[in-house]
N, C-alpha and C positions, 0 to 999 in steps of 0.2 A: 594560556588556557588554565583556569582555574583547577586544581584536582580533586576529583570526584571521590567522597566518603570510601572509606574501607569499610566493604561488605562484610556481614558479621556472618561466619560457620551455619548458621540458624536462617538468614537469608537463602546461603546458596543452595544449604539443601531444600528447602521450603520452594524456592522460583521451579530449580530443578525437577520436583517433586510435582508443581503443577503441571508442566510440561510434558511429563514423562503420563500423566495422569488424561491430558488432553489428546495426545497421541493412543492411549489404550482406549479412549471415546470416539475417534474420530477413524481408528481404522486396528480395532484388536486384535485380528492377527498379526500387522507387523508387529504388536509389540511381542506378542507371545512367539513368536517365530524368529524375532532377533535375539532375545533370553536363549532358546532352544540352540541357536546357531554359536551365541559365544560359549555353552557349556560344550561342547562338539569340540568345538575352534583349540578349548580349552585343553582338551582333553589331545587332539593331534598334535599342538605345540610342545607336549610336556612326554607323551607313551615312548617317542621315538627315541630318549635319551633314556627311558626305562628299560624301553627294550633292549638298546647296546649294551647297556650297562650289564642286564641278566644273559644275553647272549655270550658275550667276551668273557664274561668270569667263569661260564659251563664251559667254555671253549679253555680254556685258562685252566681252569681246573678236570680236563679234561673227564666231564659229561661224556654221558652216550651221545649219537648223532638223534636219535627220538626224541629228547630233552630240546635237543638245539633248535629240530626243524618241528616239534608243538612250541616253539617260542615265536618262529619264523611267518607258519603258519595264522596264529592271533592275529599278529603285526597284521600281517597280508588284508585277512577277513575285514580287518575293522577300518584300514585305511581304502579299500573299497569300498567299506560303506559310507562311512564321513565324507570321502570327496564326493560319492554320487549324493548324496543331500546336502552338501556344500556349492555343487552345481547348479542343480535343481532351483534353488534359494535365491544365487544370486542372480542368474544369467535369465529366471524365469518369472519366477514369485515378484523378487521387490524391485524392479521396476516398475510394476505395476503396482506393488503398496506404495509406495512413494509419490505415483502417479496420483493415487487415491488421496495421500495427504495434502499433496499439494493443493490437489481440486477442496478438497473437504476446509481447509486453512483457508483458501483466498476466501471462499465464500463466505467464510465467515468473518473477514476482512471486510469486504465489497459490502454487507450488511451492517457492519460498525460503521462504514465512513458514511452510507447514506445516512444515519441516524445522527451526525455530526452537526452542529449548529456553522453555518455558511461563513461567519467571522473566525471560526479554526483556522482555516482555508487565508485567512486575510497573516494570520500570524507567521514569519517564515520560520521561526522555529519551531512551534508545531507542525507544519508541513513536513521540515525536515525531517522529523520521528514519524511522522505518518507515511514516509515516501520508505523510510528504514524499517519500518514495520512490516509494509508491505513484502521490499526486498528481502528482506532475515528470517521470517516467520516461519516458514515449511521447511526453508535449506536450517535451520538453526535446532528446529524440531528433530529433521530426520539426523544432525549430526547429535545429539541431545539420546537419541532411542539408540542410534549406531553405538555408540561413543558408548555407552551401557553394555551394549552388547560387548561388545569389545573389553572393556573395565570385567565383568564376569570370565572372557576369557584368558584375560591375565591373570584374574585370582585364581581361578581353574588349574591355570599351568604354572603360577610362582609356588604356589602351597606344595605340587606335587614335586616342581625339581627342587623346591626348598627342601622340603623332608629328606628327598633324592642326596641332595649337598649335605645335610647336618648326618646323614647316616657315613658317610663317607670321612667329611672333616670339616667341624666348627667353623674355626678361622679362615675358611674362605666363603663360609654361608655368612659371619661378620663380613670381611670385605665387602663381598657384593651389596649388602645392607647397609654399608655407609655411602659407596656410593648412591646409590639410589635416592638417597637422602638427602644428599648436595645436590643433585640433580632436580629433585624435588622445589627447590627454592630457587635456582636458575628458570625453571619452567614456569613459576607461579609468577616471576616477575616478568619473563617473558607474555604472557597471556595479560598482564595488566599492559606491557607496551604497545600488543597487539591492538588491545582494545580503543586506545586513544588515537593509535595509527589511523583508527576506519576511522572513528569520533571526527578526527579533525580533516579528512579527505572527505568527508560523506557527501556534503554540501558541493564541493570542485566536480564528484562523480556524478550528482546530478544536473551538474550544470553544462557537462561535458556528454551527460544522454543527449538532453534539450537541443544541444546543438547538430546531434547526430539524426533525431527528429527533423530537426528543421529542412537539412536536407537531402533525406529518404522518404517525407511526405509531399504529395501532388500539392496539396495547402499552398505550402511555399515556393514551387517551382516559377511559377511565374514572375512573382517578386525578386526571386534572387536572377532572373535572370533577365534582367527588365532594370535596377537600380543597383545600388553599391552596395547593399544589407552582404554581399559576399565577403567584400573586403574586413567589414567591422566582425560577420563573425569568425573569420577566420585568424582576426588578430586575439578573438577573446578566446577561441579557441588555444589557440599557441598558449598563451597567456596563462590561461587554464592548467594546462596539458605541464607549464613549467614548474608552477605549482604546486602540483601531483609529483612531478619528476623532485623536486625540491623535498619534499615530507616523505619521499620514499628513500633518498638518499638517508635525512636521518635518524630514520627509524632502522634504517637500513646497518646503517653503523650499530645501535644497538643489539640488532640479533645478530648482529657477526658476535661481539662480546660477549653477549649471552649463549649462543648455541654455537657457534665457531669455536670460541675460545676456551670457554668456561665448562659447558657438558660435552663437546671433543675431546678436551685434554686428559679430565678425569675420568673418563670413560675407560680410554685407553691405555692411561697406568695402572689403573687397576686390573684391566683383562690383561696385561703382559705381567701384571705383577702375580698374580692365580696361577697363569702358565710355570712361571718358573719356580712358586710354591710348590705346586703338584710333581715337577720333574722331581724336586729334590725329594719328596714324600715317596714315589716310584722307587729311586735311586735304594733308598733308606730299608724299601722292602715293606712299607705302613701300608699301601694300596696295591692292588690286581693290577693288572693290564687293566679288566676292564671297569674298575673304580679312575684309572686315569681317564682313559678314553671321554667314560661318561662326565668325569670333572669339566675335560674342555670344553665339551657338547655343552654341560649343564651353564660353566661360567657364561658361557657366548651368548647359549638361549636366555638363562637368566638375568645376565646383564641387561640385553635388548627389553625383556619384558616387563624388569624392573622400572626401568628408566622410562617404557611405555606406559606402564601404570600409574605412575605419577601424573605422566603428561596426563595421564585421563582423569585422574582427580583431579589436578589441577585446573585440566579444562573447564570441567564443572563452575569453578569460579568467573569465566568468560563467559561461558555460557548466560549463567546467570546474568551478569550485565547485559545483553544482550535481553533476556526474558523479562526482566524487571522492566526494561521497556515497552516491549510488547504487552506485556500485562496492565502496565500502566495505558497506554495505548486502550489497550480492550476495553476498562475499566471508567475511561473516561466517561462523564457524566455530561451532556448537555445541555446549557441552560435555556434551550430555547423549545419547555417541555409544558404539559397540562393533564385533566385529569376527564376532561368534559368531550366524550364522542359521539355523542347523542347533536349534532349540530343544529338547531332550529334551523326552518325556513327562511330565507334572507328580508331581510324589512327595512335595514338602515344600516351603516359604515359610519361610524364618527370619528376624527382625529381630534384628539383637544390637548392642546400647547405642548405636542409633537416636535423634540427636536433628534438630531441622529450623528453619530460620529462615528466614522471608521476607525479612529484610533485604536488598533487593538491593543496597544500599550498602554490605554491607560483605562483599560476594563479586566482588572485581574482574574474574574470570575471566565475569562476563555482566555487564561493563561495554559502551558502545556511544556512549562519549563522545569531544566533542572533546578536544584533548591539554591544554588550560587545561581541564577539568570538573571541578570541585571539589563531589563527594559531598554530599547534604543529610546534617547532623545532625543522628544521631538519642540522643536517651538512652533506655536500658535496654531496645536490641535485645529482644523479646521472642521467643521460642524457640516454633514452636508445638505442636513437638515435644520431650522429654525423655528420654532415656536409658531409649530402648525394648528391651524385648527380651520376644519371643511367638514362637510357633511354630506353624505351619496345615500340618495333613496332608493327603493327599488324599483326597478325598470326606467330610472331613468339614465339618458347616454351622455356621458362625462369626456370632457377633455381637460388633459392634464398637457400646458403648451407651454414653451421656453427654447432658450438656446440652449446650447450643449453645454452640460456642467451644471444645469438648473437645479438639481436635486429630482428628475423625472421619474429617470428611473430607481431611486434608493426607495420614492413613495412606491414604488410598486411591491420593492420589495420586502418593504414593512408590512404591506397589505397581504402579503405571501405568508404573510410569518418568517420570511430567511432569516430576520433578523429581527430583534426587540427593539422598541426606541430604547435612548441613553435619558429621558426625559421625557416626562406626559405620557400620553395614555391610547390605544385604539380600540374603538368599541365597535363590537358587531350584535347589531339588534339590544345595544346598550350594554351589553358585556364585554366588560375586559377581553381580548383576544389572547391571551395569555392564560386564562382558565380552558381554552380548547385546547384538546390534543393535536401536534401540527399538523400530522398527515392526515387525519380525520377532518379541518377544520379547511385544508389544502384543495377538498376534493369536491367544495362548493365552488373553486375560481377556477376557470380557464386560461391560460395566459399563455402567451406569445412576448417570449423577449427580444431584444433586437440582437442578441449575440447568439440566436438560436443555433442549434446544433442540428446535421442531419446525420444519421445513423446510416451503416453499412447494412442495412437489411432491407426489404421491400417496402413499396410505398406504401400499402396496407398499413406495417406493422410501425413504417414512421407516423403516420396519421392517428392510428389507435397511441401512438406512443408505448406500445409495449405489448404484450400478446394480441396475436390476432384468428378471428377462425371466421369458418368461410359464412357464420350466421352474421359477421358484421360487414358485408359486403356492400349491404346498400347504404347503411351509414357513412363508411369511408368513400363510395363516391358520390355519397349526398354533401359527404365534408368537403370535397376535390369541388365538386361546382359549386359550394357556394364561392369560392375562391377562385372563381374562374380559370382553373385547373383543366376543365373538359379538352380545350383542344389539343392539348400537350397529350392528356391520357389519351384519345384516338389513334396517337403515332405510335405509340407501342404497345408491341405486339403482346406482351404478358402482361399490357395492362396494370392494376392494384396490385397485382405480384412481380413484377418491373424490378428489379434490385437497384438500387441507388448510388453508385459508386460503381469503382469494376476492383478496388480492394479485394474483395475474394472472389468477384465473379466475374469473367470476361464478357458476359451477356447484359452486365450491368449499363446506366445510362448513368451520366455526369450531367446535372442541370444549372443550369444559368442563375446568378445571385436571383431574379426576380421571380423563377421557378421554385428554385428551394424556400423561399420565403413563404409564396404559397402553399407547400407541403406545409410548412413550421404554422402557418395558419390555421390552416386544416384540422389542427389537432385540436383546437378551442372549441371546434364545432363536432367532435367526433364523439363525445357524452354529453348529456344536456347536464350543465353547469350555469345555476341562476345568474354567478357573476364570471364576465367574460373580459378579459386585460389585453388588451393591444397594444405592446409598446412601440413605437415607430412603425408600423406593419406594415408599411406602403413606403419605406426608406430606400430598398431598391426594385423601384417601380418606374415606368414615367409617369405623367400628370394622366395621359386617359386610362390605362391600366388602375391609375390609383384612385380614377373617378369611380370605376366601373367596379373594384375590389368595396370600397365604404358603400356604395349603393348596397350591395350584393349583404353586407355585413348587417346592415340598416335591416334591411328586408329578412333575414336569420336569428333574427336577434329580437325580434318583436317580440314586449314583455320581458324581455332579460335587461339586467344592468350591463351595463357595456362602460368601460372604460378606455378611452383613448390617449395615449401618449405621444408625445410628435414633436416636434421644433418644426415643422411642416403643419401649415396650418389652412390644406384645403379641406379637414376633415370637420373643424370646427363651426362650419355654419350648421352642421347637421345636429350640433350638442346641444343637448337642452341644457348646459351650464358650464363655462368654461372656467378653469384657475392658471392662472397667469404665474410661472416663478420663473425667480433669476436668484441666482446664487445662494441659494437653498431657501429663500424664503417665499410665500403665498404674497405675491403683490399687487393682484387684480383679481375679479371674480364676478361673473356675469355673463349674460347670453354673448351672442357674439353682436349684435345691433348698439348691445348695453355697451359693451368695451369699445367697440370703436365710437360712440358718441363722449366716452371719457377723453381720449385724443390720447391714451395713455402708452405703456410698453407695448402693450398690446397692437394695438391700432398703428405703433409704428413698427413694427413686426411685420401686420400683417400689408401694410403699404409696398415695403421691399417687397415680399413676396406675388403679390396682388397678381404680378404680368402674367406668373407661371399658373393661375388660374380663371384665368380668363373665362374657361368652358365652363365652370358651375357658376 
């Protein structure tokens, strides 16, 4: 693996800075109330060793007992007060601030990725930063706001047993100060080891979730228990799993060297080397009883705090790597944007010499790499589009027809906006689609994909596809019958509020591939949307279900553009214009009378198929 630039001073505090900055916007009391808690923190770590030291030397120098017990006293008051707002804080407050970050962070995540161009998602290294983003973002924040807190409470307590130590005796307020200092450099190279640890596990960790999904989801239980998909994942598993076991051994060996060997050793000679300075200083008659006492206290506390304040500066530099990507992450721009939300009325759709490539490697502008990412090779980019050009007017109903691999569905989803062409142009009502704003431009089409998704919430709220209230009642089961949905909705008993799954609810219902498809339908007709996209929508149907669903569509659709998708081609006598592709290209085009008197693809397409439609 390549190594990643050295962060410059000015970086770490800058990323750190935004972070610390985003957290005072997103939930301000944790930030003001983690400051508050390290100057406290700061001030119990450092009193306790003030206090022996003043007690043992009135004692030492025999004080009155009044002197002794108003020292005794303070102590008592203040360390009752500190732990009861050290309680309070932690065991009360910030789990609930923290709760609040997390919540306040994802969503602002979960709004980044919707705004994401669809070919991100095709890139596996920007997935991988965006699956890292996700996971780091609020845990990296709250150690970022902690980790400050903390950083003040050691300056808090090093300043006060520092002075503590230099009033007592220099050269051991030096010792402790050199070490702290080798430590320092131990730690900072530790934290760049760490960093590369995740870097290069990140990818294994997510592959080793995916398999842990696979089977703790209903999705796949039947597959795995039904065919051998068990066996292969359980070798990728292993495989995986050795991997991880492999990059942890040697990273493993490095923090032995680094924190085993290297900040244990020095640690240790030092605190044993203070100890027996201080005896002989005692001995000598240069210190009290209680300037020794407080020396050991101080050395022990000091040391520890030292060597902890570093680690926290130094963290800062992890940190930042860590933030530099989330920011970059946030920051990202996508290219598939516009400026136009004013949408005209729909009047015409034109492709002109329309072609399309998934290659995300070789489209740098949805790159999302480090500055060493060197592109996977690929030979002979394939195109899954070709040098299209059609034209769809309004209100009339289209089929878009081929075998699998035709390029069916990538037209739809150029016509979505998911994606730009790589070449040519698509006009709606003669404009560039690329001058509209997507979601704006999004919200004239209805569509129905064939890898639709059903949601764990009611059928209502799958129908609306997204909020729902009880003024949209009769729409949603005007959507359900056009889709020949009614006899299923009469079985139960909550009806449009039905839950869909039993995921969170045990009153939920589980419906059948050709039920769910009908919901996923449903949605197309749940706003009135001039243009309406049916990709295979009748894929898991039989032949009279999928007569009775295209009649039913025909009849809802009057006056709207309708778009048909399909390698099934009972729906095709009903199109007023059919286009024929194979292998991404437009290779026929005509009613359906027109195409079969060509004797072409088409017409031997629809021959195979012919028996399975006998009834229309």
């Amino acid at each position: 693996m390549a190594k990643k630039p050295k962060q410059k001073l000015t970086s770490v505090v800058k990323n750190n800075l935004l972070m610390l900055g985003k957290i005072a916007k997103h939930t301000p009391s944790y930030f003001v109330l983690m400051i508050l808690e390290g100057v406290i923190w700061g001030f119990i770590h450092s009193v306790v060793s003030l206090f022996n030291f003043k007690l043992l030397n009135a004692i030492d120098s025999t004080a009155d007992f009044l002197y002794a017990a108003k020292i005794i006293a303070v102590m008592a008051g203040f360390y009752i007060l500190a732990y009861a707002f050290d309680r309070w804080y932690w065991v009360i407050k910030n789990p609930l601030l923290r709760r609040k970050l997390h919540l306040s962070m994802h969503e602002e995540l979960f709004r980044k990725a919707l705004s994401l161009d669809l070919a991100c998602f095709d890139d596996p290294e920007f997935y991988n930063d965006f699956v890292w983003a996700m996971n780091e973002s609020d845990r990296r924040a709250t150690e970022v706001i902690e980790d400050t807190g903390k950083l003040i409470n050691r300056l808090v307590s090093s300043a006060t047993l520092f002075g503590l130590l230099l009033s007592i005796d220099y050269v051991i307020a030096i010792m402790i100060f050199s070490c702290a200092a080798i430590t320092a450099v131990c730690s900072h190279i530790g934290n760049r080891v760490s960093f590369n640890h995740s870097k290069e596990t990140n990818s294994l960790w997510r592959k080793k979730s995916y398999i842990n999904r696979v089977y703790h989801l209903s999705d796949y239980a039947k597959e795995l228990r039904t065919h051998r998909a068990d066996e292969l994942l359980m070798r990728e598993y292993d495989e995986n799993t050795e991997q991880i076991v492999k990059s942890d051994k040697k990273y493993g060996i490095k923090y032995f060297l680094l924190y085993g060997l290297g900040w244990n050793t020095i640690g240790h000679i030092t605190f044993f080397a203070v100890i027996v300075y201080t005896v002989i200083l005692l001995g000598r008659g240069d210190i009290m009883v209680g300037g020794f006492a407080a020396s050991v206290s101080v050395v022990f506390n000091l040391r520890w705090l030292l060597v902890d304040l570093v680690e926290r500066i130094t963290k800062y530099g992890k940190h930042s790597l860590y933030i530099e990507k989330y920011n970059q992450f946030m920051h990202f721009e996508p290219a598939v944007v516009g400026e136009i939300t004013d949408i005209p009325e729909f009047e015409s759709l034109e492709f002109r010499g329309v072609s399309f490539s998934y290659e995300f490697s070789s489209h740098p502008k949805y790159k999302f790499h480090d500055e060493n990412y060197t592109p996977p090779k690929t030979e002979g980019a394939k195109e899954a589009l070709k040098n299209i050009n059609l034209k769809i007017g309004a209100r009339e109903k289209i089929a878009i027809v081929g075998y699998n691999g035709a390029g069916k569905t990538t037209l739809i989803k150029l016509i979505m906006r998911l994606y730009d062409p790589t070449e040519g142009e698509i006009l709606y009502n003669g404009i560039n689609i690329k001058k509209f704003e997507p979601s704006a431009y999004r919200k004239k089409i209805g569509t129905v994909f064939q890898d639709f998704k059903i949601f764990a919430t009611s059928i209502a709220e799958n129908v609306m596809n997204g909020a729902y209230s009880e003024s949209d009642a009769d729409t949603v089961i005007d959507a359900l019958r056009t889709t020949d949905f009614t006899e299923k909705l009469e079985k139960l008993d909550a009806g449009i509020n039905t839950h869909l799954t039993r995921e969170f609810n045990d009153s939920g219902t589980n419906l059948s591939g050709g039920e769910a498809q009908k919901i996923a339908i449903a949605r197309a007709f749940s706003r009135d949307y001039p243009i309406v996209i049916m990709d295979e929508p009748s894929s898991a149907l039989d032949p009279l279900a999928e007569y009775k669903l295209n009649q039913s569509i025909l009849h809802s659709t009057d006056g709207k553009t309708v778009i048909f998708i399909s390698h099934r081609l009972s729906t095709t006598r009903i199109a007023d214009k059919i286009y024929m592709f194979d292998t991404g290209s437009l290779v026929e085009e005509g009613s359906h009378t027109e195409l079969l008197s060509k004797n072409g693809k088409y017409a031997e397409m629809f021959r195979v198929q012919s028996e399975k439609y006998q009834l229309v």
